[in-house]
N, C-alpha and C positions, 0 to 999 in steps of 0.2 A: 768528515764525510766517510763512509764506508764506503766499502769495493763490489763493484761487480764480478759475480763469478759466473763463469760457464756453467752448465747441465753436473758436467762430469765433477768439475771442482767443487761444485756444490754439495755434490752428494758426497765426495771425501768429507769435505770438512763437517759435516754431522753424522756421516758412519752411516751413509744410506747409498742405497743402488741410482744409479739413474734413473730407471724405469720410476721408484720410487717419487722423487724430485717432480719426474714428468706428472707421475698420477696428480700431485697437489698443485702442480701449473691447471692443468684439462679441470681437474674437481673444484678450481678457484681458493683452493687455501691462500698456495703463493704467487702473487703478482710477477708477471716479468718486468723487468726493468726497461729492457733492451731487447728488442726483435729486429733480426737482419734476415730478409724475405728475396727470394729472386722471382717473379712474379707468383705462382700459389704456393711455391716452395719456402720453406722454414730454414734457412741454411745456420742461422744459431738464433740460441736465445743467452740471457745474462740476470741472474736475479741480484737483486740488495742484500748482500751479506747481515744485515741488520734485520732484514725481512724475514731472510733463511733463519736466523736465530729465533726470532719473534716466533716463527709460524713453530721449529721445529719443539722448541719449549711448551706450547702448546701443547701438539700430538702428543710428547710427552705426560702432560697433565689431566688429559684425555686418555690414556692409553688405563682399563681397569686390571691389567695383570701388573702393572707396574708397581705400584704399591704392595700386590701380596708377595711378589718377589722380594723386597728390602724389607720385608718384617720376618721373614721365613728362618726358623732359623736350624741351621744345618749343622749336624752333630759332626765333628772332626774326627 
């Protein structure tokens, strides 16, 4: 079983801002796992460390600058 991580955690562990994290929660990329709510308030959320990987691999494979970056090749 993988681990829930917080907003913030999440976004350390693939090298991303939280705001970031947030946008693919609000855009439906990544599912939350875990919502803790005080009536219409959001007090945390907690995604699937499995899911984090899954979705950010993705955008990765999506992302069309990515690939002209790692063929580039740079005179030393």
């Amino acid at each position: 079983m993988s681990a829930l991580l917080t907003i913030g955690k999440a976004a350390k562990r693939v090298g991303r801002t939280r705001r970031t994290i947030s946008k693919w929660i609000s855009d439906g990329d990544l599912p939350v796992a875990l919502e803790l709510r005080r009536g219409d308030q959001i007090i945390g959320r907690w995604v699937d460390e499995d899911t984090l990987l899954a979705t950010y691999r993705q955008k990765l494979q999506a992302d069309p600058t990515r690939p002209r970056r790692r063929d580039v090749d740079t005179p030393l």
